[in-house]
PLY file of the C-alpha trace (Angstrom):
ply
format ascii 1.0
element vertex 72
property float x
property float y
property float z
element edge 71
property int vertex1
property int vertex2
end_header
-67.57 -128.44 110.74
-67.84 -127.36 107.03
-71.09 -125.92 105.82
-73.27 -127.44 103.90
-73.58 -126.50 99.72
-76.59 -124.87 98.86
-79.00 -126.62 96.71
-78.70 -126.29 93.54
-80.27 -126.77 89.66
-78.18 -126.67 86.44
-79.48 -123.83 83.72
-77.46 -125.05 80.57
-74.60 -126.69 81.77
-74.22 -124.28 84.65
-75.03 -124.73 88.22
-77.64 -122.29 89.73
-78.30 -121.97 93.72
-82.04 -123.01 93.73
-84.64 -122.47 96.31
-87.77 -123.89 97.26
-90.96 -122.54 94.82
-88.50 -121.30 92.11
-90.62 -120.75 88.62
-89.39 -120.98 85.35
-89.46 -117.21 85.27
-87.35 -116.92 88.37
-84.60 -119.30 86.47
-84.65 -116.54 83.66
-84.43 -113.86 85.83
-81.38 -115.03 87.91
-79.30 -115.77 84.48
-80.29 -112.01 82.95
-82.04 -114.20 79.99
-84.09 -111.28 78.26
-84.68 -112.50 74.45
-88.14 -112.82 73.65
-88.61 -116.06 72.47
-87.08 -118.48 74.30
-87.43 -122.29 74.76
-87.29 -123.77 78.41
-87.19 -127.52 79.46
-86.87 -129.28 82.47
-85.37 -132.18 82.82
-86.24 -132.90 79.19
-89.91 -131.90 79.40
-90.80 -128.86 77.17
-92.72 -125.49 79.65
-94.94 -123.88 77.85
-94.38 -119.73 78.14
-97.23 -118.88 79.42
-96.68 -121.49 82.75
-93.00 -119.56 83.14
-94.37 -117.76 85.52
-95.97 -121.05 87.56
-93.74 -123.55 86.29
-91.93 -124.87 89.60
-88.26 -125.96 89.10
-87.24 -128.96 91.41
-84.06 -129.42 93.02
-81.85 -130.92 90.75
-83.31 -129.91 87.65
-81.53 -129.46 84.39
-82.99 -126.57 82.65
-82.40 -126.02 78.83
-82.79 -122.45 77.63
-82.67 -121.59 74.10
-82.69 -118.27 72.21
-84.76 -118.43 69.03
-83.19 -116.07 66.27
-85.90 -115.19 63.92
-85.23 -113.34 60.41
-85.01 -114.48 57.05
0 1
1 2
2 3
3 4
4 5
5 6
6 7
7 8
8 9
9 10
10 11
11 12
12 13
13 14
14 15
15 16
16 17
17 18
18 19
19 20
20 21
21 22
22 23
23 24
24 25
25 26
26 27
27 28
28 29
29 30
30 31
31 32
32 33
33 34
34 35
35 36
36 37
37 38
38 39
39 40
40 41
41 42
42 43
43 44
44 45
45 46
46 47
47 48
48 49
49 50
50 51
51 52
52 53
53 54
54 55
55 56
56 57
57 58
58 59
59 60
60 61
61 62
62 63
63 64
64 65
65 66
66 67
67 68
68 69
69 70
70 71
């Protein structure tokens, strides 16, 4: 009998094994993101920073992270 797949999410184009009460910040953790200003959406909505920490990705999701560059 062949095992089941693991749920999963997709972090910019790129499937992630998710699990059940994943935040935002647990998405950036797993992928080693570790600029400072980033941009995070799921499934098109924008996530505040300060709710990365409570932000709850659903199965399925497609999260979006962008790196801003700043400079001038």
């Amino acid at each position: 009998m062949p095992v089941p797949e693991a749920p999963t999410i997709v972090v910019n184009d790129q499937p992630l094994v998710w699990r059940a009460g994943m935040t935002v910040a647990d998405v950036l953790a797993a992928r080693k993101f570790i600029f400072p200003l980033l941009v995070v959406s799921i499934n098109g909505q924008h996530i505040p920073r300060e709710a990365f920490a409570t932000a709850i990705v659903p199965q399925g999701a497609n999260v979006v992270v962008v790196h801003l560059m700043s400079g001038g």
